[in-house]
Residue, then its C-alpha position, 0 to 999 in steps of 0.5 A: x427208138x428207145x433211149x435205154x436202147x440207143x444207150x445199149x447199143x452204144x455201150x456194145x458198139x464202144x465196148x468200153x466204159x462211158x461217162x453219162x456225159x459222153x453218152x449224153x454227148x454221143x446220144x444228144x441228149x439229157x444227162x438226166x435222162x441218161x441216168x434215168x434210161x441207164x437205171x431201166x437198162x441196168x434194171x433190165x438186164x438183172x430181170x433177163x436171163x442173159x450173159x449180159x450185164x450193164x455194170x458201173x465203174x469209176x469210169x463209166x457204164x459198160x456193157x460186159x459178159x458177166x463173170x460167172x461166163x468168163x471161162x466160156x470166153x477164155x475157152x472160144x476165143x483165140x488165147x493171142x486175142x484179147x476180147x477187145x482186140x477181138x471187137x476191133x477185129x470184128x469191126x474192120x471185118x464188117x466195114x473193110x475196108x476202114x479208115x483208121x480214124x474212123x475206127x478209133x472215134x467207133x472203138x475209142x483211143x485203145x484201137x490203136x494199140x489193138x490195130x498194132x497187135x493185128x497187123x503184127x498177128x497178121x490179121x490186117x494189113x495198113x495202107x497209107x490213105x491217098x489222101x489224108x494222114x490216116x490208113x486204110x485198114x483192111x482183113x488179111x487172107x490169114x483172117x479169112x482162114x484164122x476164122x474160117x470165113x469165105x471171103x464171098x460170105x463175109x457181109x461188107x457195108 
């Protein structure tokens, strides 16, 4: 598989701005082969007709909506869902049930805050792991009818 591929799905999959070094670290590999694969993926993305760009800040390297779509996105999700709430969300969806750890080192350290804001919304619900210090996180029935999804239909890995 393509470096800048692997980079770009790691981009989505944190949602959050990376250090070369993380992304270095994460992918095992060069961090100058990083730059080099995050330059074609960059270069990429301004040469597609896509929603997406790969943008650069004093934090990392992010893979974002570009600004020109924020008001489509403002307008289709949930006002009370923040988009990274959202991909949290979208996360517990598609392993629930998830151990809380796992998803803080998938999603990073702000999925804590995201998971309080779930389960207060309703959306999941916590369990405390049998054995071990973390929760089972898990979709709530308000989630199945929030987004109108049949609990039959929803892929679970």
């Amino acid at each position: 598989m393509k470096l800048a591929i692997k980079i770009e799905a790691l981009l989505y999959i944190k949602g959050q701005p990376l250090a070369v070094a993380e992304i270095a670290s994460s992918l095992q590999d060069e961090p100058d082969k990083i730059e080099e694969a995050i330059i074609e993926l960059m270069s990429d993305y301004a040469h597609r007709d896509s929603a997406l760009e790969i943008v650069e800040s004093n934090l990392g390297y992010s893979l974002q909506l570009k600004s020109v779509y924020e008001t489509l996105l403002y307008e289709l999700i949930p006002a009370e869902l923040g988009k990274g709430a959202l991909r949290t969300l979208a996360a517990i969806a598609l392993k629930h049930p998830v151990l809380q750890s796992d998803l803080i080192e998938l999603r990073g350290s702000s999925a804590y805050q995201q998971v309080s804001e779930l389960v207060e919304q309703g959306f999941i619900r916590k369990r405390p792991q049998a054995e071990g210090r973390s929760y089972w996180l898990e979709v709530t029935d308000k989630f199945h009818q929030y987004f109108e999804i049949d609990k039959e239909n929803l892929v679970i890995n």
